[in-house]
MDAnalysis code that builds the backbone (N, CA, C; Angstrom):
import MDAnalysis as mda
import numpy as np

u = mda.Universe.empty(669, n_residues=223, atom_resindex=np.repeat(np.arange(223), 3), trajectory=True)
u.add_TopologyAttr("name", ["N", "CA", "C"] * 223)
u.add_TopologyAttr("resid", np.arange(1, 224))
u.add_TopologyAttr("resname", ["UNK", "UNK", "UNK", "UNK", "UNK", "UNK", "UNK", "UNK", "UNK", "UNK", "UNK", "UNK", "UNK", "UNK", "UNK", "UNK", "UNK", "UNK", "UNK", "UNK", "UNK", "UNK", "UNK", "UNK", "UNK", "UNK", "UNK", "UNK", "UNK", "UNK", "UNK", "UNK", "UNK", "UNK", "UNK", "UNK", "UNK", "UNK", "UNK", "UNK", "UNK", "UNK", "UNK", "UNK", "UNK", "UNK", "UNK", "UNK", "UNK", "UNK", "UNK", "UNK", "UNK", "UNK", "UNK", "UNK", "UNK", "UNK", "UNK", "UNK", "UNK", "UNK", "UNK", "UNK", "UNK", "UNK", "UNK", "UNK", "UNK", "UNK", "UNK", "UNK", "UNK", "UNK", "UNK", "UNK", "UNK", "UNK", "UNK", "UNK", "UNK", "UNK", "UNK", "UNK", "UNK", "UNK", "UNK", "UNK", "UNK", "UNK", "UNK", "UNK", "UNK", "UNK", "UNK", "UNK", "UNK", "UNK", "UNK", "UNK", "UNK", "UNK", "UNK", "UNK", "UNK", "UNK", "UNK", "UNK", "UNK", "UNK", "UNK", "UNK", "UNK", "UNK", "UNK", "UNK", "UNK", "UNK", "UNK", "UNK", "UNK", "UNK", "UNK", "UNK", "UNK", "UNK", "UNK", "UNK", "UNK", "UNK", "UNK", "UNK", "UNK", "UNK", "UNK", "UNK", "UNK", "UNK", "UNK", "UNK", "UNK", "UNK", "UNK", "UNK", "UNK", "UNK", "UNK", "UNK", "UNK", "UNK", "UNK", "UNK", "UNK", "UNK", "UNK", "UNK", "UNK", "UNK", "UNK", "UNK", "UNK", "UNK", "UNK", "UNK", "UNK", "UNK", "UNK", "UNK", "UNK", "UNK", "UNK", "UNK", "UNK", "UNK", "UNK", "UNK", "UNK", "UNK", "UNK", "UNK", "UNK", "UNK", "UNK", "UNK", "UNK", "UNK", "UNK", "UNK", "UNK", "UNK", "UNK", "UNK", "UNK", "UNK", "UNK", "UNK", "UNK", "UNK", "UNK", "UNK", "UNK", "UNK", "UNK", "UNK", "UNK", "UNK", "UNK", "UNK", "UNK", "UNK", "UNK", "UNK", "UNK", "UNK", "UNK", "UNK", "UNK", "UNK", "UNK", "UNK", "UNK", "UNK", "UNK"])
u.atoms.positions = np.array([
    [-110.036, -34.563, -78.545],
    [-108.579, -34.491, -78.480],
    [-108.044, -33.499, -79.508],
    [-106.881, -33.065, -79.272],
    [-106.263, -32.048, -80.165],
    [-105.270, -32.609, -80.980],
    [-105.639, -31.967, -82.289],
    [-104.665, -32.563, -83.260],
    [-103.687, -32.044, -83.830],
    [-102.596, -32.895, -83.903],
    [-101.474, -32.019, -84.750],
    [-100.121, -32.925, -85.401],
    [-99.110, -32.369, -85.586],
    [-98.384, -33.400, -86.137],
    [-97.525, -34.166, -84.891],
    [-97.014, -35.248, -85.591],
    [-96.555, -36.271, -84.455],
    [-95.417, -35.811, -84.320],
    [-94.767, -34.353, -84.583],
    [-93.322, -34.029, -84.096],
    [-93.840, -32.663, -83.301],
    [-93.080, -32.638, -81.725],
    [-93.817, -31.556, -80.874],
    [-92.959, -30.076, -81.481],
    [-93.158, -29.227, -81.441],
    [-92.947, -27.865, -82.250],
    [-91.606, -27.562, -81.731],
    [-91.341, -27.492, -80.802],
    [-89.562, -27.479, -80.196],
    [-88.925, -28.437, -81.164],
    [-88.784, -29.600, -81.530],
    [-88.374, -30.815, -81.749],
    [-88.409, -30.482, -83.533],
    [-89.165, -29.913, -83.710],
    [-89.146, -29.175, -85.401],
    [-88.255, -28.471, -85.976],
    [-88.151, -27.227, -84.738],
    [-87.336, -26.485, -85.227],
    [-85.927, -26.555, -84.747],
    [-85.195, -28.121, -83.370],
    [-84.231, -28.259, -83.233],
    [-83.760, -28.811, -84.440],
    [-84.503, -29.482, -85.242],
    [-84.051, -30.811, -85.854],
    [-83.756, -29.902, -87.222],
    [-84.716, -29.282, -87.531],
    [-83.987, -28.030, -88.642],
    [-82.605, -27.319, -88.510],
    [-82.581, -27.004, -87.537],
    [-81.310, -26.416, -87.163],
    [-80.253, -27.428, -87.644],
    [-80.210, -28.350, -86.850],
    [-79.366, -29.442, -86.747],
    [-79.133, -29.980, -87.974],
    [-80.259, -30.442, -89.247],
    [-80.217, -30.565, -90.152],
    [-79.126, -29.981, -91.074],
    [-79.906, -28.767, -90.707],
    [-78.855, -27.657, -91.806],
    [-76.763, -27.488, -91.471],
    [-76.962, -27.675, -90.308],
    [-75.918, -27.883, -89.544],
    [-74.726, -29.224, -90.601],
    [-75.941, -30.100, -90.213],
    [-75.837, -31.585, -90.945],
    [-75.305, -30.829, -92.911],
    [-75.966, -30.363, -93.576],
    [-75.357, -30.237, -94.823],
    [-74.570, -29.601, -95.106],
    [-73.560, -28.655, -94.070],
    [-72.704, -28.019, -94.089],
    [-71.280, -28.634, -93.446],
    [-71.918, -29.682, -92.574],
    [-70.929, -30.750, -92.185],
    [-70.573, -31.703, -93.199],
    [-71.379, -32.064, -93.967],
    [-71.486, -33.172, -94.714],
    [-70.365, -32.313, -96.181],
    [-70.121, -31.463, -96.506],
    [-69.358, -30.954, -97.102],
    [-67.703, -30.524, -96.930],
    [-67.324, -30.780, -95.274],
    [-66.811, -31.018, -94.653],
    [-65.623, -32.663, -94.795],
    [-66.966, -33.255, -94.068],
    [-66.377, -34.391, -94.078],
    [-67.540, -35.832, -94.439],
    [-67.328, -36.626, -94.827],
    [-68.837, -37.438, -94.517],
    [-69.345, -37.933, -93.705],
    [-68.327, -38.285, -92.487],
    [-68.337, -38.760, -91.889],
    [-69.360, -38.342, -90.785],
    [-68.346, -36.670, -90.825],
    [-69.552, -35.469, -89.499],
    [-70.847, -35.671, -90.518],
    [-70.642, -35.397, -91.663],
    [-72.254, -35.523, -92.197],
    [-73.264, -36.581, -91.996],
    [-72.958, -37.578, -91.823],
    [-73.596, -38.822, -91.114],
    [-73.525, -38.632, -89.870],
    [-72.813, -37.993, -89.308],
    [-73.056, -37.774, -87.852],
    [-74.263, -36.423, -87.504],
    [-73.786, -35.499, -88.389],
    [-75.310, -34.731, -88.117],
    [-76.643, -35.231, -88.444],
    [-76.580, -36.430, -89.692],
    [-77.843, -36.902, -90.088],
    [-78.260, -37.657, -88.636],
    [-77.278, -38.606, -88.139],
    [-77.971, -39.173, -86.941],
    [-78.437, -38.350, -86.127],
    [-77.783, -37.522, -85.532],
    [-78.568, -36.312, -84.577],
    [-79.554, -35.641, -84.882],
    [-79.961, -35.278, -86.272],
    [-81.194, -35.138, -86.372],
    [-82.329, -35.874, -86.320],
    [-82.488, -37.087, -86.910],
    [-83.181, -38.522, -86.502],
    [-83.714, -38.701, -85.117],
    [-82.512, -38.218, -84.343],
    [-82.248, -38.951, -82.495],
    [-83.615, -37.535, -82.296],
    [-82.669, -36.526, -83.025],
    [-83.945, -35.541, -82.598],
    [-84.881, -35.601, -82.447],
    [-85.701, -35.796, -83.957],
    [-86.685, -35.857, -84.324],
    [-87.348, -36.782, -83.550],
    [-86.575, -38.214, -83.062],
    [-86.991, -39.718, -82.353],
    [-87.249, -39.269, -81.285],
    [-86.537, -37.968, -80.106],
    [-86.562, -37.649, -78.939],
    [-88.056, -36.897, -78.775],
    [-88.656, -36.311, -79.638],
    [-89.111, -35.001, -79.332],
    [-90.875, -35.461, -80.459],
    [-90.691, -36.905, -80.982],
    [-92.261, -37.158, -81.205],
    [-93.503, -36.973, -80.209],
    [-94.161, -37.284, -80.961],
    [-95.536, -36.709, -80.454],
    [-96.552, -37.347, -80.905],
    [-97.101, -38.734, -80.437],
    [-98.230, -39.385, -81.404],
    [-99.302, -39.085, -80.137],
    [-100.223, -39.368, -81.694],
    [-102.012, -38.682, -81.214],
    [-102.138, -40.325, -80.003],
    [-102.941, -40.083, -78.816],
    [-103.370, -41.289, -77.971],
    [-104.862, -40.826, -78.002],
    [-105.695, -42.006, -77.313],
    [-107.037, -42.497, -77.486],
    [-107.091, -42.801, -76.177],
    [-107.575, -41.134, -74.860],
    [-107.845, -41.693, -73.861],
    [-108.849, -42.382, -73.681],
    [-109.306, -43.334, -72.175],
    [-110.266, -44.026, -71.837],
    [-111.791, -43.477, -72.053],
    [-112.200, -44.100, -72.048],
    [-114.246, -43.434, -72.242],
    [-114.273, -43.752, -70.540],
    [-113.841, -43.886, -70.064],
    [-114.460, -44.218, -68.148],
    [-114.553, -42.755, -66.802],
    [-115.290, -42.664, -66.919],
    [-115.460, -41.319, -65.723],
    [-114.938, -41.900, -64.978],
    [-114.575, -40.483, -64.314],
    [-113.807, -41.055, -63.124],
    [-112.306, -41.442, -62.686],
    [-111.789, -41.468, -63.757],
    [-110.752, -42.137, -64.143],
    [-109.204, -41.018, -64.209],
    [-108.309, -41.382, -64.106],
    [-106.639, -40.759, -63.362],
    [-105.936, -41.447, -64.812],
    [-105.802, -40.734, -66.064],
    [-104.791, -41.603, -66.821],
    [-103.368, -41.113, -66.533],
    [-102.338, -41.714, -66.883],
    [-100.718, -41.668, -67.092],
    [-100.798, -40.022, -67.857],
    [-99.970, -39.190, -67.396],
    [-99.488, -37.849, -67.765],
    [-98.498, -38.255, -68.871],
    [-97.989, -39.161, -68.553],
    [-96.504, -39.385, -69.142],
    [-96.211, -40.842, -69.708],
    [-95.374, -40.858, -70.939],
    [-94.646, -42.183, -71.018],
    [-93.752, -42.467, -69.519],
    [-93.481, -43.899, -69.609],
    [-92.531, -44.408, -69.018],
    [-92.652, -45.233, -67.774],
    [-91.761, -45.393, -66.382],
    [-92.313, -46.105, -65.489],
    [-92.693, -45.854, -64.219],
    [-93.581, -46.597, -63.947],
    [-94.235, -46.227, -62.309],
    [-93.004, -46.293, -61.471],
    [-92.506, -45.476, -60.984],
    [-91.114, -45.464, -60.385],
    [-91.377, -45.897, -58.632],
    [-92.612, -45.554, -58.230],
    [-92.803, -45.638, -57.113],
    [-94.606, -44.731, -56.734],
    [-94.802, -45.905, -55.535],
    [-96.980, -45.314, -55.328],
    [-96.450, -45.099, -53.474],
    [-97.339, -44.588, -53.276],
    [-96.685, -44.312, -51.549],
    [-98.265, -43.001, -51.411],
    [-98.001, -43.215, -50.186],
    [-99.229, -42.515, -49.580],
    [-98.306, -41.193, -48.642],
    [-98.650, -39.941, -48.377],
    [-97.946, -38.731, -48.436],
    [-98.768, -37.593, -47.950],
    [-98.279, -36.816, -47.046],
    [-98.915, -35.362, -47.406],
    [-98.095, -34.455, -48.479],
    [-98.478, -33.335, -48.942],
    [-97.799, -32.771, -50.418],
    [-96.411, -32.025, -49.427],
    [-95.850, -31.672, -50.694],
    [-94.525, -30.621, -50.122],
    [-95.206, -29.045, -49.707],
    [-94.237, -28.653, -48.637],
    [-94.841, -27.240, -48.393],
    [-95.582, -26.352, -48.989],
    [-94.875, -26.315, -50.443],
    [-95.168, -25.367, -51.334],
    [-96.535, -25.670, -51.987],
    [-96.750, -26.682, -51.910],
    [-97.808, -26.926, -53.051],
    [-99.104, -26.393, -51.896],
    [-99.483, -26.490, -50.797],
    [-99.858, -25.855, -49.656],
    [-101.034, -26.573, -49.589],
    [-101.775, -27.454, -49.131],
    [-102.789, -28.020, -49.389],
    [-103.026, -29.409, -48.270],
    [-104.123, -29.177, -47.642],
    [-103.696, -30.370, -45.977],
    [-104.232, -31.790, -46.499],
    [-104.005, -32.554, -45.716],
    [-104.767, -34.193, -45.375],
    [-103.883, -34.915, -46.124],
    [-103.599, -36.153, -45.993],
    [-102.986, -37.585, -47.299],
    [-103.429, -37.070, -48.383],
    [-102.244, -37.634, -48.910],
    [-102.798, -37.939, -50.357],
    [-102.183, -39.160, -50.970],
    [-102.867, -39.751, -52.231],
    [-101.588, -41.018, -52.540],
    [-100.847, -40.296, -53.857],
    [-99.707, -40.575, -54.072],
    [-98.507, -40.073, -54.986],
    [-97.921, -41.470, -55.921],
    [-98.455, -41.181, -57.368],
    [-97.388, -41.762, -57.902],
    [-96.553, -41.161, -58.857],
    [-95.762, -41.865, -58.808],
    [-93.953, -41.006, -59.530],
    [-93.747, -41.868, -61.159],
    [-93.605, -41.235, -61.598],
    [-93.650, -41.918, -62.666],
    [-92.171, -41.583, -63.800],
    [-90.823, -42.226, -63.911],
    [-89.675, -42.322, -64.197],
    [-89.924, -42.020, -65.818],
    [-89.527, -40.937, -66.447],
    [-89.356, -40.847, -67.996],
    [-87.743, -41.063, -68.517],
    [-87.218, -41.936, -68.998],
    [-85.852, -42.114, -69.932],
    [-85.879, -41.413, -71.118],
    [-84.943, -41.186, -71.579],
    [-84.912, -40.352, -72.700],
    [-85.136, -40.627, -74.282],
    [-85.741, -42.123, -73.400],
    [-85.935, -42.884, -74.953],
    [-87.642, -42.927, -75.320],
    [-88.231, -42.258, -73.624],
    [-89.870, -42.156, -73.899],
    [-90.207, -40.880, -74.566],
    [-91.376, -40.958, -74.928],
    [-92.194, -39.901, -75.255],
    [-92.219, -39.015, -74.003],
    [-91.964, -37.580, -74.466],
    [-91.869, -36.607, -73.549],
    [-92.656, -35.402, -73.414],
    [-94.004, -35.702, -74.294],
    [-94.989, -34.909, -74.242],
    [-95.872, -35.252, -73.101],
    [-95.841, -34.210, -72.391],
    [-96.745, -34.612, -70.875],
    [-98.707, -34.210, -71.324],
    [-99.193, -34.885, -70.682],
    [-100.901, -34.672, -70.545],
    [-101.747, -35.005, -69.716],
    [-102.811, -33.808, -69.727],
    [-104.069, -33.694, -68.033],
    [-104.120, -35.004, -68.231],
    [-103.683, -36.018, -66.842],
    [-104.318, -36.893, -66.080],
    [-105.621, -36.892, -66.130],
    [-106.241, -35.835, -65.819],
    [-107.753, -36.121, -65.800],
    [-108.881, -34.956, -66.384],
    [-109.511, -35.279, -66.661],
    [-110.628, -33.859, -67.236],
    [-110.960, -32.726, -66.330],
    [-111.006, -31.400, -66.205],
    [-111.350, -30.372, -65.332],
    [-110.588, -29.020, -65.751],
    [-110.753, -28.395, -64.613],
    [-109.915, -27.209, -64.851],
    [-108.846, -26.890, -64.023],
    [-107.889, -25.937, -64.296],
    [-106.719, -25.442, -64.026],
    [-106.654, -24.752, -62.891],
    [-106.175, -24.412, -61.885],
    [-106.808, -23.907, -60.257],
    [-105.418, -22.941, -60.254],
    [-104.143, -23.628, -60.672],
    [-103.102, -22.942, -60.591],
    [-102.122, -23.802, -61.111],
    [-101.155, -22.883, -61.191],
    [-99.988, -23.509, -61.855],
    [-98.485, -22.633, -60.959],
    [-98.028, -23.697, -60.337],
    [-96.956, -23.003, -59.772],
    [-95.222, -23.785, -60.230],
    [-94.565, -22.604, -60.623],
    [-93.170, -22.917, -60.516],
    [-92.265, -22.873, -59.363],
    [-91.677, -24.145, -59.172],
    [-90.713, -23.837, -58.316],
    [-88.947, -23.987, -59.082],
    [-87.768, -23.040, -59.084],
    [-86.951, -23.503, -59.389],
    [-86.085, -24.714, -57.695],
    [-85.022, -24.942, -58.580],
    [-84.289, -26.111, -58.149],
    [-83.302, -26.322, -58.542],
    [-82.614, -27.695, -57.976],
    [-81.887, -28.352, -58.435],
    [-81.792, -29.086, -59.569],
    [-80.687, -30.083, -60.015],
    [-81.188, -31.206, -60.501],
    [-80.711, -32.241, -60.518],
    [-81.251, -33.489, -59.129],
    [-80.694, -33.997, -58.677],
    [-81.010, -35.403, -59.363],
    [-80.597, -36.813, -59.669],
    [-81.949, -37.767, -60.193],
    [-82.588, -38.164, -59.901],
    [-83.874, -38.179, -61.198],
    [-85.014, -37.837, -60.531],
    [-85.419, -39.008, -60.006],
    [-84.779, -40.570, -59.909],
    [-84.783, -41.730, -59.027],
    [-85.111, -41.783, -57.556],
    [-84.792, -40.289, -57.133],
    [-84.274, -40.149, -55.601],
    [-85.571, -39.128, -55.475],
    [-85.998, -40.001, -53.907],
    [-86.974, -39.141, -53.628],
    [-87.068, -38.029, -53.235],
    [-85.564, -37.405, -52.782],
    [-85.580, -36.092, -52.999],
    [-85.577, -34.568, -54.089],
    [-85.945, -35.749, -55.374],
    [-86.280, -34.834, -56.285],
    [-87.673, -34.041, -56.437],
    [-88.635, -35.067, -55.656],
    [-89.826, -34.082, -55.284],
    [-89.672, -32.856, -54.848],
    [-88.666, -33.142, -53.841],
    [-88.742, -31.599, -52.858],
    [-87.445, -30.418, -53.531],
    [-86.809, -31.276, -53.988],
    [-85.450, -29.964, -53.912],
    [-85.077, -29.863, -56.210],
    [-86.260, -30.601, -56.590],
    [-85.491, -30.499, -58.077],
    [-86.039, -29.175, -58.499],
    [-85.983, -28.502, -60.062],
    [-86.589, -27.714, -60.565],
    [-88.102, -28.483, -60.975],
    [-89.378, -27.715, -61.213],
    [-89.936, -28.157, -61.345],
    [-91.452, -27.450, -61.184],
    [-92.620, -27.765, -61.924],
    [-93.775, -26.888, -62.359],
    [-95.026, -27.852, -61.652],
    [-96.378, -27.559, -60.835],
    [-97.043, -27.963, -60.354],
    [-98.433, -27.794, -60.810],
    [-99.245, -28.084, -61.826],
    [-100.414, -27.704, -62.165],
    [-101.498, -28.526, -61.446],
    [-102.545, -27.827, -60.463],
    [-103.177, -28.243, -59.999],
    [-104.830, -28.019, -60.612],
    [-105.465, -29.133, -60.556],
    [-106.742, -29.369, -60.851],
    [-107.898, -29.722, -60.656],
    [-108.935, -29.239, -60.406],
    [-110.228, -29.651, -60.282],
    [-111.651, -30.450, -61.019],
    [-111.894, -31.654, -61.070],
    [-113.057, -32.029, -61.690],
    [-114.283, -31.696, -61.571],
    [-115.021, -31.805, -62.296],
    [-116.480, -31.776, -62.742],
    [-116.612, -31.240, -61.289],
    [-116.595, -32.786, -60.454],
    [-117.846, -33.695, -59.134],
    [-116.717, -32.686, -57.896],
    [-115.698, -31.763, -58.127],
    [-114.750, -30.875, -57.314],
    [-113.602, -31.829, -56.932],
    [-113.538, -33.218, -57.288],
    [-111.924, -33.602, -56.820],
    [-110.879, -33.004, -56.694],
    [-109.592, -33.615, -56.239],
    [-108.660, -32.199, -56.730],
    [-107.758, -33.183, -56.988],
    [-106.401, -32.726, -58.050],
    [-105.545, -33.724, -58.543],
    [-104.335, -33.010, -59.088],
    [-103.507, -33.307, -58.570],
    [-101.926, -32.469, -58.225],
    [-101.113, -33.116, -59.699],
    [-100.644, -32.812, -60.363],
    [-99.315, -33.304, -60.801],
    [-97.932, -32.604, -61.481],
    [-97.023, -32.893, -60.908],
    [-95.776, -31.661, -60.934],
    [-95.267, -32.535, -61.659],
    [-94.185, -31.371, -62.688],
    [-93.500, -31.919, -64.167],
    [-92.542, -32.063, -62.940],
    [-91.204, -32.443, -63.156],
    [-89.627, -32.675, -62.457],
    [-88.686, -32.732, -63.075],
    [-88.103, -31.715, -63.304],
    [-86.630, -31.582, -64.313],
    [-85.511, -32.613, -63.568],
    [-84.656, -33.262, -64.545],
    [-83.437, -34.242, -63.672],
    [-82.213, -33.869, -63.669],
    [-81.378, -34.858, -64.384],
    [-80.276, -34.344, -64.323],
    [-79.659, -33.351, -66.027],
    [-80.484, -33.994, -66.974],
    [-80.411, -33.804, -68.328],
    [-81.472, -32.988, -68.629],
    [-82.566, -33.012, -67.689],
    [-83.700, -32.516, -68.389],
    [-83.107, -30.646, -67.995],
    [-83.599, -29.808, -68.751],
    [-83.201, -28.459, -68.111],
    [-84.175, -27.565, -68.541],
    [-85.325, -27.881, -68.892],
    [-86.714, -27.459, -69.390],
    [-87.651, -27.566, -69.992],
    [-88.619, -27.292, -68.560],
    [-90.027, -27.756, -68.264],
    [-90.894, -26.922, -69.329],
    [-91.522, -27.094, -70.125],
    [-92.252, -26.072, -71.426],
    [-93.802, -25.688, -71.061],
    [-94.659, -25.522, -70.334],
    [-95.961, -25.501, -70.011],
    [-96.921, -24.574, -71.365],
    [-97.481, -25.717, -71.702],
    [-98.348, -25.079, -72.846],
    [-99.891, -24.699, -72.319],
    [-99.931, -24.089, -71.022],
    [-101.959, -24.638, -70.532],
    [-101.539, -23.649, -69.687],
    [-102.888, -22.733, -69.376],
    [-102.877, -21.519, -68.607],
    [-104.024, -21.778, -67.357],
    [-103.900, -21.044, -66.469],
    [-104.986, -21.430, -65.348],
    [-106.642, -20.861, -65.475],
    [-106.769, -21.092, -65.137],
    [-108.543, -20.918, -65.541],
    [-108.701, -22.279, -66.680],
    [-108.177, -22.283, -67.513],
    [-108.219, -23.382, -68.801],
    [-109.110, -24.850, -68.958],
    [-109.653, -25.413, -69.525],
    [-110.431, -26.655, -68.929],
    [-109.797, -27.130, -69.828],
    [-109.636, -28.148, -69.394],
    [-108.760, -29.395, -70.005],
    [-109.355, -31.061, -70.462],
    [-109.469, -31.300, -71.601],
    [-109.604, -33.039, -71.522],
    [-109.148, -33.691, -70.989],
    [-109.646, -35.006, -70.666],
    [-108.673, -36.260, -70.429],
    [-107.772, -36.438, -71.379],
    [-106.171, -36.162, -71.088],
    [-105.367, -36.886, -72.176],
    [-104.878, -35.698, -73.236],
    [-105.650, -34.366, -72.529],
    [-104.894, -33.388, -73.388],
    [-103.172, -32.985, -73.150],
    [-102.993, -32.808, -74.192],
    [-101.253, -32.021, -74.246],
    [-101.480, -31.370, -73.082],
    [-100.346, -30.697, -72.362],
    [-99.950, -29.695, -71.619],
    [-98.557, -29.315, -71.513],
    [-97.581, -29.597, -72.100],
    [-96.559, -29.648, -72.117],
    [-95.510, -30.485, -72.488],
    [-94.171, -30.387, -72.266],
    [-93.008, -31.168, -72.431],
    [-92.165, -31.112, -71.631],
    [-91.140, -32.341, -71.156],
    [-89.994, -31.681, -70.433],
    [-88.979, -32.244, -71.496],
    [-87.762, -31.420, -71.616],
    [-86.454, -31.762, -72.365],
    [-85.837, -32.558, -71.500],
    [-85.647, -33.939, -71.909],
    [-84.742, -35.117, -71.742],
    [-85.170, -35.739, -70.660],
    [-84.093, -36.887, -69.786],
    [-85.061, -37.258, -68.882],
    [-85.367, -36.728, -67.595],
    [-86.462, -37.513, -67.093],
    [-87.365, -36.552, -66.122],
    [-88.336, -37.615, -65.299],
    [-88.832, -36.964, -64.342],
    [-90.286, -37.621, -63.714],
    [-91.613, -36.341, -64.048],
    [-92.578, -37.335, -63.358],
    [-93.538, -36.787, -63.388],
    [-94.344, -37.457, -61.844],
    [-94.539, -36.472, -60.903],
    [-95.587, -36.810, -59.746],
    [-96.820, -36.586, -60.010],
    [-98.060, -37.401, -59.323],
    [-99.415, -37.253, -59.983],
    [-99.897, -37.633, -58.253],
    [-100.742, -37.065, -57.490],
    [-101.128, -36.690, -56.117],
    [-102.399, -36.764, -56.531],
    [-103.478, -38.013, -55.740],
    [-104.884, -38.632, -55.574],
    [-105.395, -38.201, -54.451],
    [-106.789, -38.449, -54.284],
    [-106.984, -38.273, -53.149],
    [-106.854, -39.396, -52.204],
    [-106.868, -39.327, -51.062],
    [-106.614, -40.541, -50.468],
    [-107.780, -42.167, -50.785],
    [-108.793, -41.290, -51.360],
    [-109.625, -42.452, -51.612],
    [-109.436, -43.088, -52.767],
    [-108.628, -42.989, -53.895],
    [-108.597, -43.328, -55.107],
    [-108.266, -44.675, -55.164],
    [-108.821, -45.470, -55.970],
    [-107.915, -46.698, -55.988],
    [-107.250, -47.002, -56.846],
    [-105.641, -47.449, -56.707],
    [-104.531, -47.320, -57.539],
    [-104.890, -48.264, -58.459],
    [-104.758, -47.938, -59.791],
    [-105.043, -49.514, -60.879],
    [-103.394, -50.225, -60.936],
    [-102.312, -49.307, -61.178],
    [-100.786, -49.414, -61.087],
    [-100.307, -50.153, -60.207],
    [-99.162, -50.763, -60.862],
    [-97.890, -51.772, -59.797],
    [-96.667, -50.662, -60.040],
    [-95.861, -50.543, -59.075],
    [-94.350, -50.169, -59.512],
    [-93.655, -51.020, -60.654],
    [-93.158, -50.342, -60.970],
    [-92.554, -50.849, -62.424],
    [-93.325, -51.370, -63.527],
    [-94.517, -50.988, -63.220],
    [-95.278, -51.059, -64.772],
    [-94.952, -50.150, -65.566],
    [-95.209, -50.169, -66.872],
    [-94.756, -49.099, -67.834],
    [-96.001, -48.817, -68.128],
    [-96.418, -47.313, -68.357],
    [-97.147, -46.609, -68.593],
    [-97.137, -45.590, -69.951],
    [-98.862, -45.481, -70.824],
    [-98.632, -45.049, -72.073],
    [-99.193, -43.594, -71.596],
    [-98.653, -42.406, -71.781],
    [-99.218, -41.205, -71.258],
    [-100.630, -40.778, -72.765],
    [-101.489, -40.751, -71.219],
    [-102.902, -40.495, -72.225],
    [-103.731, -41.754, -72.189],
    [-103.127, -42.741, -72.010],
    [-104.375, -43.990, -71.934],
    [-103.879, -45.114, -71.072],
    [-102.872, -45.259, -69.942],
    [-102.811, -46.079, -69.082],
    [-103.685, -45.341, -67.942],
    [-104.530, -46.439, -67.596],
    [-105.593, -45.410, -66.410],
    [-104.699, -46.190, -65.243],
    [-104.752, -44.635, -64.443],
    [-103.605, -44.729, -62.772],
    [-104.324, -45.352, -61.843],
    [-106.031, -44.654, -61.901],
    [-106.279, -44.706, -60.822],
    [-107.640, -44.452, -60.968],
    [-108.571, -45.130, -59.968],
    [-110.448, -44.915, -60.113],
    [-110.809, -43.833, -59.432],
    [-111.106, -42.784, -59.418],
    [-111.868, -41.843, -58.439],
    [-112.585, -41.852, -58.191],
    [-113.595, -42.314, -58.781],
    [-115.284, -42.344, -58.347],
    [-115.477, -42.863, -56.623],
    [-115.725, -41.631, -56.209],
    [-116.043, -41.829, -55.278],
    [-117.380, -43.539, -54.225],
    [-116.466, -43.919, -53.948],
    [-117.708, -45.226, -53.298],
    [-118.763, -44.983, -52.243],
    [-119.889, -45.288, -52.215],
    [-121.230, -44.776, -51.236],
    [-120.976, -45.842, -50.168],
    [-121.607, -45.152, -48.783],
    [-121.625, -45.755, -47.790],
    [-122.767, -46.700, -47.162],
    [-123.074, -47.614, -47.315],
    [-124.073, -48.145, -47.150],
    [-124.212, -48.413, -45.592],
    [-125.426, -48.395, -44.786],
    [-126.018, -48.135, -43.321],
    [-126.374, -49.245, -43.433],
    [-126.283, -50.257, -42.479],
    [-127.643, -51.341, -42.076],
    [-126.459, -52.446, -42.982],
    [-127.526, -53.407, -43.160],
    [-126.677, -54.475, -43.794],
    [-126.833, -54.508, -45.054],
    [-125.946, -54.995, -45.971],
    [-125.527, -55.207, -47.201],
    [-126.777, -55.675, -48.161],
])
C-alpha cells in the first residue's frame, strides 16, 4: 500500500488558503474569524485521507469508496463504456460527510480510462449513470477478469481528480483518485461474481469486500 499523510493534497492546500483567509478575518471581526477557523476544520474533515488494510483474499472486489450501497442490479454497461454481455452493477452513494478518496476495487491493470462530460443530476437517480459528468477506469486481473468502475460527479461534486494512468498496475485498495463533495461511485462485475453486499450497507473504501470473483469449476457426473 502507498503511504502518505491522512490529508489528500487538494485538501492541504484548500485549507491553507482558507486558513490564511481565516487570520485576516479574524482581525476583522471574531466572529468571521471563528467562522474561517470552522471552514478550515470542515476542510481539512472533508478532504482526509486515512491509510486502510485491504483484504489478503484473491479474488476478491473491495469498496472503491466510503459510503452506501445505494443500489446492486444486474445490467448491460452504457454505450460508451462499449463492452457486450451482463454485467452486475453496484452503485455506491458518497455524502459529503464520507471519505472521498476513491481506490482500485481490485488488483490488475489499467486497460483505459475514459472521460465522459455531463450533467449533474443526483447522483440517487439512476439516471446519473448515463447522463452525469463522470470518469470510467477500466481493468484487468491477473486470471484476465475485467472490472468497470466509473467515478460520478452530483450535484455539489464538480471534480473528478484521477491520479492513475493506463497501462499502470494497481493494488488492491490503492488510491486512484478523489471526487470533490458528494458523489457516487459504479463498480460493474462480471456476471458470475457473487455479491457479498446488501443495499444500504455502508461500506469502508479499501476493505469492505463487494464481491467474490473466483471463478467456480464445473463438475461432470455426480457430485
Amino acid at each position: 500500500m502507498d503511504i502518505k499523510l491522512p490529508i489528500d493534497k487538494d485538501g492541504g492546500r484548500i485549507a491553507g488558503v482558507i486558513a490564511v483567509v481565516a487570520m485576516f478575518m479574524a482581525h476583522i471581526s471574531t466572529n468571521m474569524g471563528w467562522l474561517g477557523f470552522l471552514m478550515t476544520v470542515g476542510c481539512l474533515a472533508f478532504f482526509r485521507d486515512p491509510e486502510r488494510v485491504p483484504p489478503s483474499r484473491n479474488f476478491s472486489a473491495v469498496s472503491p469508496a466510503d459510503g452506501i450501497v445505494l443500489k446492486i442490479s444486474q445490467c448491460t454497461l452504457p454505450e460508451e463504456l462499449d463492452l457486450p454481455g451482463e454485467w452486475k452493477k453496484v452503485s455506491i452513494f458518497m455524502s459529503i460527510f464520507n471519505v472521498h478518496v476513491n481506490r482500485a476495487p481490485v488488483a490488475g491493470t489499467i486497460d483505459r480510462i475514459l472521460y465522459t462530460s455531463g450533467k449533474f443530476f443526483n447522483v440517487t437517480l439512476d439516471k446519473a449513470s448515463e447522463y452525469n459528468e463522470r470518469l470510467a477506469t477500466f481493468m484487468s486481473m491477473q486470471d484476465g477478469v475485467k472490472v468497470i468502475f466509473v467515478q460520478i460527479a452530483g450535484l455539489l461534486a464538480r471534480r473528478i481528480r484521477c491520479d492513475v494512468t493506463e497501462g499502470q498496475a494497481l493494488e488492491l485498495g490503492q488510491r486512484v483518485g478523489i471526487i470533490r463533495f458528494g458523489s457516487r461511485v459504479d463498480i460493474y462485475l462480471p456476471i458470475d461474481a457473487t455479491i457479498l453486499v446488501e443495499e444500504g450497507q455502508v461500506t469502508v473504501g479499501g476493505e469492505t469486500v463487494l464481491a467474490d470473483l473466483k471463478k467456480r469449476e464445473v463438475r461432470c457426473g455426480n457430485a
